[in-house]
FIROZA-755612 format. One record per residue (C-alpha): x negated, y, z. Coordinates in steps of 0.02 Angstrom, whole numbers, padded with zeros to 5 digits, always signed. Layout:
BEGIN
XYZ
...
This chain:
BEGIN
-04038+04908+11697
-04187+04824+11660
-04185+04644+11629
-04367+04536+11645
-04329+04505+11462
-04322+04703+11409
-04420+04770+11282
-04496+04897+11403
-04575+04742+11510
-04652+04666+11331
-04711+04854+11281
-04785+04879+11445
-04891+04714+11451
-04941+04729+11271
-05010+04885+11327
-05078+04862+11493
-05160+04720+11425
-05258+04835+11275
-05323+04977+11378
-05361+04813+11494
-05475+04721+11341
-05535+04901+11287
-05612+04944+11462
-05682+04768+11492
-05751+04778+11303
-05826+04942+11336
-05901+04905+11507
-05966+04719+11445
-06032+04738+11257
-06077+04900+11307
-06192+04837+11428
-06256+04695+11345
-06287+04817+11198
-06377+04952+11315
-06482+04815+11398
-06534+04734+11215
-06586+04915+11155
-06700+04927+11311
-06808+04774+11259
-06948+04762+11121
-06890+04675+10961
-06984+04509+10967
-07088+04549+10801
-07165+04694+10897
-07190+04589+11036
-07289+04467+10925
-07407+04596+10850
-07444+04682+11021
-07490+04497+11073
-07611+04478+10905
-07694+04629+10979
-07724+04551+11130
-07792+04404+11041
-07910+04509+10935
-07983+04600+11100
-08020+04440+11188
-08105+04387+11034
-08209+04551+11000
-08248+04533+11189
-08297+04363+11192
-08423+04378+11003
-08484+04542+11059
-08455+04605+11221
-08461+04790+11264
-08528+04843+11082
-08421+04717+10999
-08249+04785+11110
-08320+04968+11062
-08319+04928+10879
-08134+04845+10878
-08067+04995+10983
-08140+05106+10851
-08065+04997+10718
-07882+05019+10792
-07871+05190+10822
-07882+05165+10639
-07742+05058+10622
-07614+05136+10786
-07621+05304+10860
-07624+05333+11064
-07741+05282+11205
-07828+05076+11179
-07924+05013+11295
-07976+04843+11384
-07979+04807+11547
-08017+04663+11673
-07906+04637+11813
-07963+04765+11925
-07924+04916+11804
-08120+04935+11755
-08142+04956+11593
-08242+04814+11468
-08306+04939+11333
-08374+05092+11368
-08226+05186+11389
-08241+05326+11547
-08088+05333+11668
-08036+05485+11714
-07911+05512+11866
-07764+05575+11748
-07787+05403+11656
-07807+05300+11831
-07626+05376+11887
-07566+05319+11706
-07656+05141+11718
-07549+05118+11870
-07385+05127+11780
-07416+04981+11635
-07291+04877+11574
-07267+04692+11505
-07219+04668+11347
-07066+04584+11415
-07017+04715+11506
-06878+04865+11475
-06941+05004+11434
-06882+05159+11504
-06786+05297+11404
-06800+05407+11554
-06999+05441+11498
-07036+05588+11391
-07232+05512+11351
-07240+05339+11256
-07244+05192+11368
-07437+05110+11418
-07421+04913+11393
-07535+04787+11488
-07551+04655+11376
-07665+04494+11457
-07778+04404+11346
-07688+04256+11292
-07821+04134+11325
-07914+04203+11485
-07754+04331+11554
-07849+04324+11718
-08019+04395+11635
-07949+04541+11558
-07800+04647+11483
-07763+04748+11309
-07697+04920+11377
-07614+04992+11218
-07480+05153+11220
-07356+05098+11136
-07338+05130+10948
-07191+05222+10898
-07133+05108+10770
-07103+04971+10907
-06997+05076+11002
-06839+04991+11038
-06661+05043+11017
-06708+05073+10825
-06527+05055+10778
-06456+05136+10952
-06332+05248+10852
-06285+05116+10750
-06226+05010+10873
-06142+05150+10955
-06017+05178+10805
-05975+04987+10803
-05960+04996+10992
-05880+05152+11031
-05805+05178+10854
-05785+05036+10750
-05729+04897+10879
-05580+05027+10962
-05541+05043+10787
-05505+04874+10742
-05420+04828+10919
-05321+04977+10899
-05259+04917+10723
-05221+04735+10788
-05108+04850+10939
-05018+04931+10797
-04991+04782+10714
-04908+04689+10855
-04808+04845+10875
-04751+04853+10696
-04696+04657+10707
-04629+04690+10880
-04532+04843+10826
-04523+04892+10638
-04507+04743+10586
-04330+04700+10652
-04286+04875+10625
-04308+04853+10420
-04221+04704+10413
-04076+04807+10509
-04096+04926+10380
-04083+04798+10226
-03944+04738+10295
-03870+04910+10301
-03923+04909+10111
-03844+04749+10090
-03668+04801+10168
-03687+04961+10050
-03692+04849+09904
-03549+04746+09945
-03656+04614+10019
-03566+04561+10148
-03611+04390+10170
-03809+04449+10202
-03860+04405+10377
-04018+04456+10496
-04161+04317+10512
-04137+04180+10648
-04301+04232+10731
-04236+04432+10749
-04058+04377+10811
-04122+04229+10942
-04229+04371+11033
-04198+04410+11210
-04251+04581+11218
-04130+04744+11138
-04182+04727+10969
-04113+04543+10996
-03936+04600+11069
-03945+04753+10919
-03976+04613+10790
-03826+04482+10860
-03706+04656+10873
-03766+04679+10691
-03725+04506+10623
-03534+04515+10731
-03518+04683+10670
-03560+04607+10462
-03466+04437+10496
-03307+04567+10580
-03318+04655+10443
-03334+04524+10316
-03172+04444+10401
-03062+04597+10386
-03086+04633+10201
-03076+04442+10168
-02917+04468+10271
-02840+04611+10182
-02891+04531+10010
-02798+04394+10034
-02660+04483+10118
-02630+04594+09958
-02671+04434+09833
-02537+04335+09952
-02407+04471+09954
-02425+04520+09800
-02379+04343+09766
-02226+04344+09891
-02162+04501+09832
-02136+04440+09655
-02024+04304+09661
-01878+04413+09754
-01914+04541+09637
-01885+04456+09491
-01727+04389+09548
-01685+04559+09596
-01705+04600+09382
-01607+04449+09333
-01458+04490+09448
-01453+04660+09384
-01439+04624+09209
-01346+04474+09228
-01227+04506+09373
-01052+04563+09348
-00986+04541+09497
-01027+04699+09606
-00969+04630+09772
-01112+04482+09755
-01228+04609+09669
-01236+04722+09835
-01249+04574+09960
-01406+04518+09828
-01477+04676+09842
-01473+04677+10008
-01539+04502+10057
-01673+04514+09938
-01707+04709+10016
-01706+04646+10193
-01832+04485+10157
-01947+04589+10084
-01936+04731+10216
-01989+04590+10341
-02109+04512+10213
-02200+04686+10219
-02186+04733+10403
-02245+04550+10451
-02391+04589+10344
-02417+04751+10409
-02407+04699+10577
-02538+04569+10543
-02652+04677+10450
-02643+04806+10597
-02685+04667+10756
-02841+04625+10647
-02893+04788+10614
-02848+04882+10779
-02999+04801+10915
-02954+04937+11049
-02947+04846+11218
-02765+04825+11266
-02672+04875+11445
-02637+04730+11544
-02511+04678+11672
-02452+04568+11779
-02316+04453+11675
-02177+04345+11751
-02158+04211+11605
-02002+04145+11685
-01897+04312+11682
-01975+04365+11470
-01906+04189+11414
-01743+04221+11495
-01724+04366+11371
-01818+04289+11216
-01708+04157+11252
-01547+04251+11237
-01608+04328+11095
-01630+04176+10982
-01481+04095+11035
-01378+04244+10983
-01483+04253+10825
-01488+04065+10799
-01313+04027+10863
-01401+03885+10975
-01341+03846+11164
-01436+03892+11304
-01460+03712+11347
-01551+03671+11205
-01687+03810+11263
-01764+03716+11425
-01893+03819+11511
-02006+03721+11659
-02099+03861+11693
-02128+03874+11891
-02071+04039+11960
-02251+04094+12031
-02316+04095+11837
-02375+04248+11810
-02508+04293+11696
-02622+04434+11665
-02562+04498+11483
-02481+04654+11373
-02280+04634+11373
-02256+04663+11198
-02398+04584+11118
-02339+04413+11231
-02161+04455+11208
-02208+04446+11014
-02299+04307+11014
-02179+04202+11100
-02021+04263+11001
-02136+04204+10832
-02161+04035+10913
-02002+04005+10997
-01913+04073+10800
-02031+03954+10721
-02003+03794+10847
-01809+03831+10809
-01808+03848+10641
-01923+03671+10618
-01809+03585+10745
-01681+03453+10688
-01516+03440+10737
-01448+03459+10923
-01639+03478+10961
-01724+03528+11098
-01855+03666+11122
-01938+03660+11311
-02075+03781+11396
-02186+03705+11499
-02327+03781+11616
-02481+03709+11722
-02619+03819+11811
-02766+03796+11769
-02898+03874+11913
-02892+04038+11853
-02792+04029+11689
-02590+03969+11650
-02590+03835+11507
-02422+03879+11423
-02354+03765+11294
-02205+03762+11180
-02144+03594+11119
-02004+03566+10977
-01932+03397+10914
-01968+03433+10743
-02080+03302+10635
-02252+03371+10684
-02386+03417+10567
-02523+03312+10509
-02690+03318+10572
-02776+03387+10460
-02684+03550+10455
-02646+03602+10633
-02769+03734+10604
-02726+03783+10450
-02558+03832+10490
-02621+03964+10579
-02690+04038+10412
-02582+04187+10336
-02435+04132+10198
-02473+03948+10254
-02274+03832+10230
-02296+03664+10257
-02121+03650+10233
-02136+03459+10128
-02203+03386+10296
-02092+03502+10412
-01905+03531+10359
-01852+03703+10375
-01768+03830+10292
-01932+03919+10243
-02012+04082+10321
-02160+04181+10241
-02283+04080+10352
-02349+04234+10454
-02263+04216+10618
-02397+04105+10673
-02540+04201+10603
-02463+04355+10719
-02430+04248+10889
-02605+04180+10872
-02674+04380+10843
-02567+04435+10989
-02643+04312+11093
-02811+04322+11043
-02812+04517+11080
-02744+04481+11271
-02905+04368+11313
-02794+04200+11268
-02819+04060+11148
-02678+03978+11048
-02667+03803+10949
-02575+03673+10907
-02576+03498+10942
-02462+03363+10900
-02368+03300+11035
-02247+03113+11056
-02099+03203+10986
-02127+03357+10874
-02251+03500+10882
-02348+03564+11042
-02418+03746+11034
-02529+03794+11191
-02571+03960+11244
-02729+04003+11381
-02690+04142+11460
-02774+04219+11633
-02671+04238+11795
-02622+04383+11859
-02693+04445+12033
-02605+04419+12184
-02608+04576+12229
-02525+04657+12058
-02420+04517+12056
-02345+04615+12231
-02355+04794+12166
-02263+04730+12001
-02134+04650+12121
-02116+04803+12214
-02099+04896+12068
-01931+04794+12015
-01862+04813+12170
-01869+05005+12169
């Protein structure tokens, strides 16, 4: 659907508005051109008037012998019919008229005046004298050399070939800026990501535009700064468990060649096989909810009746009583959410709030609506976390376990509850609260009228 900021609308009036300045170009300078062409040069017109001037002089020293003798003398000097007249078309030498040259005398020109390229003869100019123009005329046909239009074809290339040249070049450069332009630097970027590059980012100017290229350039820069995320991601994964995995295996090596005991050999083996077996999964696991972006199903969630069986779960795990597990949820919380990305998230935030909690501590679950959201939070009476790293601790392999006694973890728990969330639509962070930690998830209701089907559902 087009948008008034597509690229079609700013192709369109870029151009509409050349063949626009092309026609008014051609129909404007062409005129003004044709009508310039039409005129006589002004140095002609100058010398035509010097022959007017000589006449009246040659008339005015000599009369009809002296006119006779300077007509003689210029069809010495310009070739075609000269004669004087006075105002009444009667000649002053002693020229004879005929009737073919009476039509003709009725069809002079000024000097000042177009001349027609309709004509196959030479124009006939009626040129006054200049100091007595009511006492007689020069009558002179038109030299060829004074002809206008001398450079008509010239100005017809720069009109018609030259000028739609150069307007057509400044089009295609407006369309190069407006469309190659953005596509190279798409294409060095490309470059750029095939070198490793993955830090290089598209101009300002290409990713604030409003048009397709714009939203192409912004899906390029997610797509580089996604990119550049999950390999940071997956570096420091494999740095980080490489890390993690060899502390348990070297005290796997030191019990084998120091242990005698077989008994605590075996149950050595087997606690240091089953941390790392979680160490790697949990690792997995996060590695997989960064890298998998496929939209997830989602349902209508009752958080009431999933902590009831989290709930159960860590107690029996944790050997906690259900009292110390409060949940405040109200029973008309249900959210819009995937069961066992949720389900996850909450077990890795209710197993870290336990496991952080002091003695005979409590762990509560409160909820509040928020118009069209559920603000979920999970509060522990633990000693909180400082400032400065609430968002940190969110980070992969991150222990703050000198400002938070525990009995330890491989710090990823969070990392994978704030994933899980983050791939339902939610947001998760901490904050902390009077007495230990608060973690909030933002999560979006669920529909009425699912909320009924889901219900109906149980009850068949």
């Amino acid at each position: 659907m087009l948008d008034r900021h597509s690229l079609f609308w700013k192709l369109a009036i870029l151009l509409i508005g050349f063949c626009l300045l092309m026609i008014g170009l051609s129909y404007t300078w062409g005129r003004h051109m044709e009508t310039q062409n039409a005129f006589l040069a002004e140095p002609a017109r100058q010398v035509l008037r010097g022959y007017a001037a000589e006449a009246e002089r040659a008339w005015r020293t000599g009369a009809r012998a002296g006119l006779d003798r300077w007509v003689a003398e210029m069809h010495q000097r310009e070739r075609g019919w000269i004669g004087v007249l006075d105002p009444h078309l009667q000649p002053l030498d002693s020229a004879v008229l005929g009737p073919e040259l009476m039509q003709r005398l009725t069809r002079l020109r000024g000097v000042d005046w177009p001349m027609s390229r309709r004509s196959v003869d030479q124009p006939w100019l009626g040129i006054p004298f200049p100091q007595a123009p009511q006492q007689g005329m020069l009558v002179i046909e038109l030299p060829q050399r004074f002809n206008p239009g001398q450079y008509r074809m010239f100005w017809r290339i720069v009109t018609n070939g030259i000028m739609p040249g150069l307007f057509t070049l400044l089009l295609c450069v407006g369309l190069y800026r407006m469309l190659i332009v953005p596509l190279n630097q798409l294409r060095e970027q490309a470059k750029a990501w095939r070198a490793d590059q993955l830090s290089a980012r598209l101009d300002a100017r290409t990713t604030a535009r409003q048009d397709e290229l714009g939203e192409l350039a912004r899906a390029f820069d997610h797509m580089a700064e996604r990119l550049q995320g999950t390999v940071l991601l997956q570096q420091q994964l494999l740095r980080d468990l490489s890390h993690e995995l060899r502390t348990p295996l070297s005290r796997l090596r030191v019990a084998c060649e120091g242990e005698t005991d077989l008994t605590r050999l075996r149950e050595r083996l087997s606690r240091e096989v089953d941390g790392m077996q979680q160490l790697v999964e949990n690792t997995l696991q996060l590695a997989w909810h960064d890298a998998e972006r496929a939209p997830l199903q989602l349902e209508p969630i009752q958080v009431q009746a999933l902590w009831d069986l989290l709930a159960e779960d860590a107690c029996y795990e944790s050997g906690w009583s259900p009292q110390r597990l409060r949940c405040e949820v109200p029973g008309d919380c249900w959210v819009q959410g995937n069961l066992n990305h949720l389900a996850q998230a909450l077990e890795n935030l209710l197993r870290n709030a336990i496991r952080h909690s002091p003695a005979n501590g409590l762990v509560r679950l409160g909820a509040e609506r928020e118009g069209q959201r559920w603000r979920l939070w999970l509060q522990d009476q633990g000693g909180g976390v400082p400032e400065p790293d609430l968002q940190r601790i969110f980070a992969p392999f991150t222990r703050l376990d000198g400002s938070r006694p525990g009995d330890g973890g491989f710090g990823l728990g969070l990392s994978i509850a704030r994933s899980a969330v983050e791939r339902q639509d939610g947001a998760l962070w901490a904050e902390n609260a009077e007495h230990g930690l608060r973690v909030t998830l933002r999560l979006a209701c669920a529909q009425p009228v699912q909320v009924a089907h889901a219900l109906e559902a149980c009850r068949l």
